[in-house]
C-alpha positions as CSV (number, residue, x, y, z in Angstrom):
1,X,-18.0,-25.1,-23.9
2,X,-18.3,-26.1,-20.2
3,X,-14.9,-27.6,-19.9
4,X,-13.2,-24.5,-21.7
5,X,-15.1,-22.3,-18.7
6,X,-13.7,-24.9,-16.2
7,X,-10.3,-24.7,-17.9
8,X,-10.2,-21.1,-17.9
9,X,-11.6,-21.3,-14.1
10,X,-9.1,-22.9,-12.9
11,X,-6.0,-21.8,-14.7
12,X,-7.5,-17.6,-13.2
13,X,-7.3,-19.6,-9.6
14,X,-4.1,-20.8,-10.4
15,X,-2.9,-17.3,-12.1
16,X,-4.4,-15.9,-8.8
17,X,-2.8,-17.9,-6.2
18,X,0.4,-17.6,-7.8
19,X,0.1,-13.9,-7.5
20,X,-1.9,-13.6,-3.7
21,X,2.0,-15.5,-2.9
22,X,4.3,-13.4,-5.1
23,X,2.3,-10.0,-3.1
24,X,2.1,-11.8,0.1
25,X,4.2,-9.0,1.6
26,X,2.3,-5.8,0.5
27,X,-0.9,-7.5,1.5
28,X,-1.8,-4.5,4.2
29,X,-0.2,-1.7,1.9
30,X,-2.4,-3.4,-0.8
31,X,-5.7,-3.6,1.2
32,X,-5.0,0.5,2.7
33,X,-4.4,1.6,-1.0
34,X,-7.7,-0.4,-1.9
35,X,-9.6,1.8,0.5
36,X,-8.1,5.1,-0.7
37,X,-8.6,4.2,-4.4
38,X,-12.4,3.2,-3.6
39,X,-12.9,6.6,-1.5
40,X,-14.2,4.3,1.7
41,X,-14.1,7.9,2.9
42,X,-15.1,11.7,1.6
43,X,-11.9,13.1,2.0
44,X,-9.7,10.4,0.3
45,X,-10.4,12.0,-3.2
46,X,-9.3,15.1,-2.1
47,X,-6.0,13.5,0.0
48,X,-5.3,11.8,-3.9
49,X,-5.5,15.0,-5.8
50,X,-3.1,16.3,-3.3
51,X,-0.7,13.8,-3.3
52,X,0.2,13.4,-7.0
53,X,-0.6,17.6,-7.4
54,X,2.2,17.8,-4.6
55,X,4.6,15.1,-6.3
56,X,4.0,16.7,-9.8
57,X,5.1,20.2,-8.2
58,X,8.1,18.6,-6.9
59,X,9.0,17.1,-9.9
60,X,8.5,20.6,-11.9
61,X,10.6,22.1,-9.4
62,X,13.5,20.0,-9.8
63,X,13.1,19.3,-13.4
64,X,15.2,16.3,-13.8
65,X,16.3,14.8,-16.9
66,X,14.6,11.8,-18.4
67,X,17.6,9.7,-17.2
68,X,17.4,11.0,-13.8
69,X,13.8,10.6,-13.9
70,X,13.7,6.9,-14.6
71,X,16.7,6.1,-12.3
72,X,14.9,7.9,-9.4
73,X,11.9,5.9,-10.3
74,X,13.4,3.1,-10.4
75,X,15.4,3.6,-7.0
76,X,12.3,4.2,-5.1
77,X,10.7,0.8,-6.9
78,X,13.9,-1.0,-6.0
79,X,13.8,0.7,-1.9
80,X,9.9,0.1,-1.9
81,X,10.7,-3.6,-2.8
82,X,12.6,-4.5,-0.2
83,X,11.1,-2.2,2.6
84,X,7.5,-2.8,2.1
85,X,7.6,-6.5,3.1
86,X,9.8,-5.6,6.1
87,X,7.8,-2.8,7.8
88,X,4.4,-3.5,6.7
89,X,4.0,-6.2,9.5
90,X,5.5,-3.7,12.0
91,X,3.5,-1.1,11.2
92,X,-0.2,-2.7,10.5
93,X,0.5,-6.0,12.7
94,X,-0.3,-9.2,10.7
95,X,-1.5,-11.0,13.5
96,X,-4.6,-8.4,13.2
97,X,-4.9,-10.3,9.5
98,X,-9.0,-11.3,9.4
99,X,-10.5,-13.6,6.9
100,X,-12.5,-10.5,5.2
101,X,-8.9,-8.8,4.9
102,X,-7.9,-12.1,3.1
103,X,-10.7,-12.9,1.3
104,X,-10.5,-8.9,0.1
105,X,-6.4,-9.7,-0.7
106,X,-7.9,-12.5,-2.7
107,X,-10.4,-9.9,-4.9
108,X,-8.1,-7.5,-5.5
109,X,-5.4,-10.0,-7.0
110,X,-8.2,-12.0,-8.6
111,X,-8.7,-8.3,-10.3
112,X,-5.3,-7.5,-10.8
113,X,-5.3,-11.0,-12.8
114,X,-8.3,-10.3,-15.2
115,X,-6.8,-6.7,-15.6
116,X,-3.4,-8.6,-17.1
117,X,-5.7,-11.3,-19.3
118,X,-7.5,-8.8,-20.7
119,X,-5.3,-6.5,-21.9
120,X,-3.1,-9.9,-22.9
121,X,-6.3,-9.9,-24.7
122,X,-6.4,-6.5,-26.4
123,X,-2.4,-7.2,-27.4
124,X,-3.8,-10.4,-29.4
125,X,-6.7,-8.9,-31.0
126,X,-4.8,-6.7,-32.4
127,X,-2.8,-8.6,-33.9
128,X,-5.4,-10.6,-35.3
129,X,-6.7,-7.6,-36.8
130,X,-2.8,-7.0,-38.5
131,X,-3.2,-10.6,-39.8
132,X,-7.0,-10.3,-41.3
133,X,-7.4,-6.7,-41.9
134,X,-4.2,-5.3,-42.6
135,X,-5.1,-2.5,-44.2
136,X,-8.0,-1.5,-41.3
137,X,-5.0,-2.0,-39.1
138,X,-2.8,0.3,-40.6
139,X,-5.4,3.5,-41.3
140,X,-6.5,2.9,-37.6
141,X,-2.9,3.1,-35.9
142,X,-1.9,5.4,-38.3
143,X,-4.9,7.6,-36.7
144,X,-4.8,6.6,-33.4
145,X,-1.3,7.3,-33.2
146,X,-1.3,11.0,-35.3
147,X,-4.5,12.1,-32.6
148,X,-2.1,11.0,-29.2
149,X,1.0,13.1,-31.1
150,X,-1.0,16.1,-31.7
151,X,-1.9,16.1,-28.7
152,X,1.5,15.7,-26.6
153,X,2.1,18.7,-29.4
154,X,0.0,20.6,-27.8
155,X,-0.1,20.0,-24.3
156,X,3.4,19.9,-21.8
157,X,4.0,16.6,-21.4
158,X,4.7,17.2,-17.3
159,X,0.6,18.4,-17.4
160,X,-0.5,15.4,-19.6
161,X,1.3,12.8,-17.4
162,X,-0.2,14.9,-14.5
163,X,-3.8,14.5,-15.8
164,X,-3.6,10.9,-16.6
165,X,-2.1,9.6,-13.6
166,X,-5.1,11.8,-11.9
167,X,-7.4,9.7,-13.6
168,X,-6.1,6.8,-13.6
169,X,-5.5,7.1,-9.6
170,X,-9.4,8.4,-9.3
171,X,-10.8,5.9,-11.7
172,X,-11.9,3.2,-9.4
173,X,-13.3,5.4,-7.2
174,X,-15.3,6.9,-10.2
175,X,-16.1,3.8,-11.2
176,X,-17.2,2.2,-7.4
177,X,-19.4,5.2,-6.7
178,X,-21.4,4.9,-10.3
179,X,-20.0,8.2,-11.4
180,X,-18.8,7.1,-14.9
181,X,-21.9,4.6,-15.5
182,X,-24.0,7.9,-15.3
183,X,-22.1,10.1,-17.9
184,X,-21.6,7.2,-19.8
185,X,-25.5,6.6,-19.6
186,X,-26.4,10.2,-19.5
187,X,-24.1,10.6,-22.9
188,X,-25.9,7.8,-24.2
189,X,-29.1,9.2,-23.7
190,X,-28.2,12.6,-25.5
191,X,-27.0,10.6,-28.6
192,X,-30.0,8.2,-29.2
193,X,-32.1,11.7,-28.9
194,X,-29.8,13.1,-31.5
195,X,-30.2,9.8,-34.0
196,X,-34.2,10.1,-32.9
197,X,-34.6,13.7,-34.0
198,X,-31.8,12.9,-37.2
199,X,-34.6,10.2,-38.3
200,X,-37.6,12.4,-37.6
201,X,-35.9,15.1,-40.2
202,X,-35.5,12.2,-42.9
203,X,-38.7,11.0,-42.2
């Protein structure tokens, strides 16, 4: 068990390595967007909200098609790609580079790594759940899939893409700050009294 932990050690320090070189260029980008994500201050919620509220408006505005959509997309990807690791040093200075900045460079692509494995991870279970449960698998896609339809049915899809990019934008914030822990343990909370005053009734 030991030697699988120091095998799967050392294969994430590989995995990270690999990737602290790969992003060696957006290294100050990555660390300002690290702040901003993690609200280091009270008005970078707020600056968020704005941003992708402004973009989405934008992109109502125009209304582009799907295929102008992507390509634009794509385009900026493409410009962001080769600017980013250009101007970055001009604009931040690299010789400012700290060890806490690059031991902080190092956490977040440490994170960005176990974010990949486990949704690597996710992919397989699922299809381990195809290969031993097959019919499980199919009533619970079938389901899953028929709840996200009706609901691009009835919300726009410009709104819904809206709303989820919000979230997904404020969710480490939420999520560095304790906000989500205390829904999640308020919401438990309000269940087990539920199931409490369910077995009282039987009882």
């Amino acid at each position: 068990m030991a030697e699988g932990d120091n095998r799967s050690t050392n294969l994430l320090a590989v995995e990270t390595a690999s990737l602290e070189e790969q992003l060696q260029g957006w290294g100050e980008v990555m660390l300002m967007a690290d702040k901003v994500l993690r609200w280091e201050r009270a008005w970078f919620p707020p600056a968020i909200m704005g941003v992708v509220s402004l973009l989405f408006l934008i992109i109502y505005y125009l209304d582009p098609s799907v295929l102008s959509g992507v390509s634009c997309l794509v385009m900026f990807l493409c410009l962001a790609d080769y600017l980013v690791p250009i101007l970055a040093p001009r604009i931040f200075g690299s010789n400012k580079w700290t060890t806490e900045q690059q031991q902080r460079f190092h956490e977040i692509c440490s994170n960005l790594v176990k974010t990949r494995r486990r949704a690597v991870g996710w992919w397989k279970r699922l299809f381990t759940l195809k290969e031993e449960k097959p019919k499980m698998y199919f009533m619970s896609m079938i389901i899953s899939l028929a709840a996200v339809a009706w609901v691009g049915q009835q919300v726009h899809n410009l709104l819904l893409t809206y709303l989820i990019v919000t979230f997904v934008l404020l969710l480490p914030g939420l999520n560095q700050h304790g906000i989500i822990s205390k829904y999640i343990g308020m919401a438990k909370r309000e269940i087990n009294k539920l199931l409490k005053q369910k077995e009282k009734k039987n009882d």
